[in-house]
N, C-alpha and C positions, 0 to 999 in steps of 0.2 A: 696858594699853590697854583702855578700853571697847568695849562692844561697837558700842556707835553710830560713834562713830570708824573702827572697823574696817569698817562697815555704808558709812562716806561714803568710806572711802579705794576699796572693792572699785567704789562706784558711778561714782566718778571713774573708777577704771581701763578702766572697760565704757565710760565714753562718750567715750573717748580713741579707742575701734576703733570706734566708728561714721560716718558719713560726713556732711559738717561744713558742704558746699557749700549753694548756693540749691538750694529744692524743686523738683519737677519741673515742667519746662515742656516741652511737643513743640515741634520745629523748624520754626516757622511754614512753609515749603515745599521740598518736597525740589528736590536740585539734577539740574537734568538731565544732567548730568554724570558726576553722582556716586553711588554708590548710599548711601544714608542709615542707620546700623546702630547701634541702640537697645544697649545691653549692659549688664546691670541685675543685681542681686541683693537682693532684696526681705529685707526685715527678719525675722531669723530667730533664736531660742534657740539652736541648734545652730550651735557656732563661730562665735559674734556676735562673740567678740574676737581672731579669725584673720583674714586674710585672704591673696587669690592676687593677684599679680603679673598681670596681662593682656599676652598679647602677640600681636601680630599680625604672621602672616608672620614668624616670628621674632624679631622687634624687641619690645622691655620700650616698653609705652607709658602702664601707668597700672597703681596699686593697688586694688585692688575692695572699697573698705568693707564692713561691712554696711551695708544701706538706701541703697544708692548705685546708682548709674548714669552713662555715659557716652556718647556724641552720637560716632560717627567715621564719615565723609564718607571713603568707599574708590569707589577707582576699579573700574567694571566688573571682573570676573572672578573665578577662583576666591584666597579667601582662609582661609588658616590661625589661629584663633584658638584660644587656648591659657591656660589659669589655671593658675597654679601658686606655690607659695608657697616661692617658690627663695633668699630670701633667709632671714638670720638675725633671728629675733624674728617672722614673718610669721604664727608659730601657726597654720600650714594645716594641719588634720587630713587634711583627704582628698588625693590623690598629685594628678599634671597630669592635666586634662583636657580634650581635643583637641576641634575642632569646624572642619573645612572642609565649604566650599559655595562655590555661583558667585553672584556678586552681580548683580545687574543695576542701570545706570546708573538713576535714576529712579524706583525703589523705595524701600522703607522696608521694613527687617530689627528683628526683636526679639528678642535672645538673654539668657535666664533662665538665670543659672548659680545652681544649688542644692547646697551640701553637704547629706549626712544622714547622722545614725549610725548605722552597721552595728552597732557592738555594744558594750557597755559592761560591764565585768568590775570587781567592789570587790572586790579581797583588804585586811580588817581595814578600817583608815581610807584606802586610797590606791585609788584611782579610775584604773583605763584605759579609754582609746575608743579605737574603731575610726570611722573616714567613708569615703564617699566622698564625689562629688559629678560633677553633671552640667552641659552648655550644654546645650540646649533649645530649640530655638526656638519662638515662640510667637505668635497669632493677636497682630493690632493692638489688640482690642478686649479676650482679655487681657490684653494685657500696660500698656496705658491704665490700667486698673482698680487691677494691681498694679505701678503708678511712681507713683503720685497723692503718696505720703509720702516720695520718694524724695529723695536730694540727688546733686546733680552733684558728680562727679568729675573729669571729663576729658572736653572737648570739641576736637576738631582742626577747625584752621581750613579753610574752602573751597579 
């Protein structure tokens, strides 16, 4: 096998783990009902071909590309939101990571989940890492800034 060949099969496989949906759009107005919760992970080197499972309150509701984000309309109060790469092939480096808060109905939520490597060790030719990774949450006007390149993943209806 050539090396170029080798070069388009590795490229294919990278952009099989990126997130595939339309770019980002904000949700033209929040519901007064509901509170409105942005859930993004912006395009990243560091396990660009892993990803975590989302779950909310429990429930599996979506997988977190890279360069992905998702739109979920929660009812007031406090909610548990959860990444975790609990399935087989999900290539999550870093463990679950936990994030509750109380939502208010009428609002707009922006949560940044970030892996990063803790640490990287070559014995000879073979390569281990370490990650973790965080939820975050983050001002509107960042998190605007870093979704502009984003793709939808998962949006629940009203």
């Amino acid at each position: 096998m050539n090396k170029l060949t080798i070069l388009f099969v590795f490229v294919a496989f990278l952009s099989g783990c990126a997130a595939k949906g339309p770019v980002f759009e904000e949700v033209s107005a929040t519901h007064v009902n509901k509170a409105t919760v942005y859930i993004y992970r912006p395009s990243l080197m560091f396990n660009s071909a892993g990803w975590p499972e989302i779950f909310v309150d429990g429930d599996e509701l979506f997988e977190l590309r890279n360069n992905g984000y998702a739109v979920l309309f929660l009812d007031a109060g406090t909610h548990d939101i959860k990444a975790e790469g609990s399935k087989f092939l999900t290539n999550w480096y870093p463990g679950p990571v936990s994030y509750s808060a109380n939502f208010n109905a009428g609002e707009e939520y922006f949560l940044r989940i970030t892996p990063k490597l803790d640490s990287a060790m070559f014995i000879g030719t073979v390569a281990t890492m370490t990650g973790s990774a965080t939820i975050t949450p983050v001002s509107k006007q960042q998190a605007l800034t870093e979704l502009t390149d984003t793709k939808l993943v998962y949006k629940t209806d009203l």
